[in-house]
C-alpha positions in Angstrom: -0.9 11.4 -13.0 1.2 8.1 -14.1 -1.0 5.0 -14.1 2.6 3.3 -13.5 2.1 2.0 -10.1 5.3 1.3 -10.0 6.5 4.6 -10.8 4.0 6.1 -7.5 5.3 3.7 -5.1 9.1 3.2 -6.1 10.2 6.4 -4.9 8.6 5.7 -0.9 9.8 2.3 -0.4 7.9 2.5 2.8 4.0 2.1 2.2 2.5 2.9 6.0 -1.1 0.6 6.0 -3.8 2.2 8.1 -7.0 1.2 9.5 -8.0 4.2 11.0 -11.0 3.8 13.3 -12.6 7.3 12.5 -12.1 10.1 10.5 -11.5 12.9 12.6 -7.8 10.8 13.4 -7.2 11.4 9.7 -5.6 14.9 9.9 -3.5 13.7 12.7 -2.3 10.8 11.1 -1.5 12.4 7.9 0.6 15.1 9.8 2.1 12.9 11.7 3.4 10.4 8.5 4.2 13.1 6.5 6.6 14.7 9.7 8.2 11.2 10.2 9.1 11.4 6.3 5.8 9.0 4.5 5.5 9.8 0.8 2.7 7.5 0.4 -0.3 6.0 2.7 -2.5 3.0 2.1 -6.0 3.7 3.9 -7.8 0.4 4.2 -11.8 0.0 3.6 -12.4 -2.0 6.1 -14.3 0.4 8.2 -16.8 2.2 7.7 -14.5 5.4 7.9 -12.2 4.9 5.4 -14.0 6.6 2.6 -13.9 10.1 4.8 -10.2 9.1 6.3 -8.9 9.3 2.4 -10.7 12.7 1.7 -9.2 14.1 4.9 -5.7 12.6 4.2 -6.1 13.6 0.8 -6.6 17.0 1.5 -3.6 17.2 3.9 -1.3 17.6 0.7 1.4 16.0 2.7 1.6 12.3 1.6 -0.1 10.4 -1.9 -3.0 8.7 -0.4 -4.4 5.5 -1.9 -7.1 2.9 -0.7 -6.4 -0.4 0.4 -8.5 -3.3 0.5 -10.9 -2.4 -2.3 -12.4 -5.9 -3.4 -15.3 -4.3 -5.6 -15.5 -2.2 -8.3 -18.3 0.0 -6.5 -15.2 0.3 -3.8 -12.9 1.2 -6.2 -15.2 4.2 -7.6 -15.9 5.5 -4.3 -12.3 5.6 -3.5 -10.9 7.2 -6.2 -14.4 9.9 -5.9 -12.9 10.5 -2.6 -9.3 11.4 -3.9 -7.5 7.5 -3.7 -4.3 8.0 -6.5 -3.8 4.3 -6.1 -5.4 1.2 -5.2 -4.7 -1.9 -3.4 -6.3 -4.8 -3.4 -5.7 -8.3 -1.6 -6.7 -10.2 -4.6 -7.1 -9.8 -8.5 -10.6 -8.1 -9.5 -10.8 -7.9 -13.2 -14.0 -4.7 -12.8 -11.1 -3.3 -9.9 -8.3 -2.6 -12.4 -11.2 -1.8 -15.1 -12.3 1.1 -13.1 -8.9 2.3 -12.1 -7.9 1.9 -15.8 -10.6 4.4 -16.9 -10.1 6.8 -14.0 -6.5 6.9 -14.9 -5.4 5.7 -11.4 -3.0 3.3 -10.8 -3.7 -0.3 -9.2 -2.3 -3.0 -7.3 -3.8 -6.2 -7.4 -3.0 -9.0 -4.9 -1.5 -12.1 -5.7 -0.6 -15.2 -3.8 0.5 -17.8 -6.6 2.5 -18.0 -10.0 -1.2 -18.7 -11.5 -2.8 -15.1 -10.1 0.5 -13.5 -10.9 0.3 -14.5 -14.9 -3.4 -13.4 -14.9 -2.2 -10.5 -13.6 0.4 -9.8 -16.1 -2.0 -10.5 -19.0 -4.0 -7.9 -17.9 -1.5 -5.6 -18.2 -0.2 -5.0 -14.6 3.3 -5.8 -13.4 3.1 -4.2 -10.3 1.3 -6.9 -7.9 1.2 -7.1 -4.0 2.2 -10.0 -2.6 -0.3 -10.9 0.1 0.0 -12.2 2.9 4.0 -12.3 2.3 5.2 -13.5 5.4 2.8 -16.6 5.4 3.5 -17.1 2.2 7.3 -17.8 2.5 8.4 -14.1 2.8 11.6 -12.8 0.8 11.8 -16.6 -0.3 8.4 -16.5 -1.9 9.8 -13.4 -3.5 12.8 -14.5 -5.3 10.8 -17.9 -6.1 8.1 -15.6 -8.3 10.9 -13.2 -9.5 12.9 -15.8 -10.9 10.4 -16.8 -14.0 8.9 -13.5 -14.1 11.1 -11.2 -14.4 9.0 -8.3 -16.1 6.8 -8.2 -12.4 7.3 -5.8 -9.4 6.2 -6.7 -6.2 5.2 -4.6 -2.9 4.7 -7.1 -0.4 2.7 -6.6 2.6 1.2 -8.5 5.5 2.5 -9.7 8.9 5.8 -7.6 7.6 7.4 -5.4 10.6 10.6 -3.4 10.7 12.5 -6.5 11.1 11.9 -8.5 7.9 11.3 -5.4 5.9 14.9 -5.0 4.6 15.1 -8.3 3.6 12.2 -7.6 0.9 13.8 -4.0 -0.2 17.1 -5.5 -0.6 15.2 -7.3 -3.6 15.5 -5.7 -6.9 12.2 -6.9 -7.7 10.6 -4.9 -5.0 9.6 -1.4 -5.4 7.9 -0.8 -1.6 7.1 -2.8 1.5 3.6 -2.6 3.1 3.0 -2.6 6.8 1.2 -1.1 10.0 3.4 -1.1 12.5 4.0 2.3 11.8 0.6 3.4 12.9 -1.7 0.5 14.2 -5.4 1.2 15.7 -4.2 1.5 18.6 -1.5 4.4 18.0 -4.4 6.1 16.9 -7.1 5.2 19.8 -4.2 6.7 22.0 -3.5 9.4 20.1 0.2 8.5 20.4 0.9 10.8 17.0 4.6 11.3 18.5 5.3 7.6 18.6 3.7 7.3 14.9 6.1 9.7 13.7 9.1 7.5 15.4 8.1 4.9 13.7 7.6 6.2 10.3 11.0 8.4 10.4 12.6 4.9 11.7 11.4 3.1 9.1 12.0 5.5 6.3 15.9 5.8 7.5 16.5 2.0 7.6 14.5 2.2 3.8 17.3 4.6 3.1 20.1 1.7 3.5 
């Protein structure tokens, strides 16, 4: 597999973020994505589920499946163990992108300034996520970064719904937007895997555009 996470994510535009409250919602979930049109899934680790939600999805075979919110190497290890072919993280972790390295995955370190964004790029990775966009400025934050760095990618995610999503793929510097508005916790609590679908084939089209 290409450790170009640029390459992974480019062709999905559309990067669903999921904290899935329990495992057995995984299977579910991934049908429902993959139905509405997902290529790719970010499964957070922020509960205790997520390490059995990404060996479920994974094994679905319908969407790539990466792990979100890994802040620790020991996270990162565990997630690609359990079938992760990316990670995301909110912030730059120099053991995160070491493990990831060696494991031939790709990564996605956070950034939130010009500063993290050239220790990033030292290290080697151009693809970044820009977290939390929309506090940070949103699109405006994007060109702002894009301008002096050039070389970087961006997938921005947090507090980014259907509306300001465009916006950010309009950006050539943008290769995917992150966001869970697709399939929140409580899509899932409901089991409302009809309305998860809507949502992911809705935002997929308007990707398309």
């Amino acid at each position: 597999m290409s450790t170009d996470a640029a390459s992974v994510l480019s062709a999905a535009r559309i990067l669903p973020v999921l904290t899935v409250p329990s495992a057995g919602m995984a299977l579910p979930l991934a049908e429902a994505l993959a139905l509405g049109g997902a290529r790719c899934a970010e499964v957070t680790f922020r509960t205790r589920a997520a390490e059995d939600v990404v060996k479920k999805m994974a094994g679905h075979g319908g969407i790539v499946v990466g792990a979100g919110t890994v802040v620790t190497a020991e996270q990162a290890e565990r997630a690609v163990a359990a079938g992760a072919r990316f990670i995301v993280s909110p912030g730059f972790d120099a053991g995160v992108v070491a493990v990831c390295r060696a494991a031939g995955v790709p990564v996605v370190p956070g950034i939130a300034t010009a500063t993290e964004l050239m220790k990033a790029l030292r290290a080697g990775t151009d693809t970044v996520k820009l977290f939390p966009a929309e506090p940070l400025g949103g699109i405006r934050m994007v060109r702002a970064l894009a301008a002096p760095f050039p070389q970087a990618r961006f997938v921005p995610t947090g507090s980014i719904g259907p509306e300001q999503a465009p916006a950010y793929l309009a950006h050539p510097s943008v290769v995917a937007v992150g966001g869970s508005w697709m399939a929140t916790p409580r899509h899932m609590e409901r089991g409302e895997w009809a309305e998860v679908r809507r949502l992911t084939a809705q935002a997929v089209q308007r990707s398309a555009t």
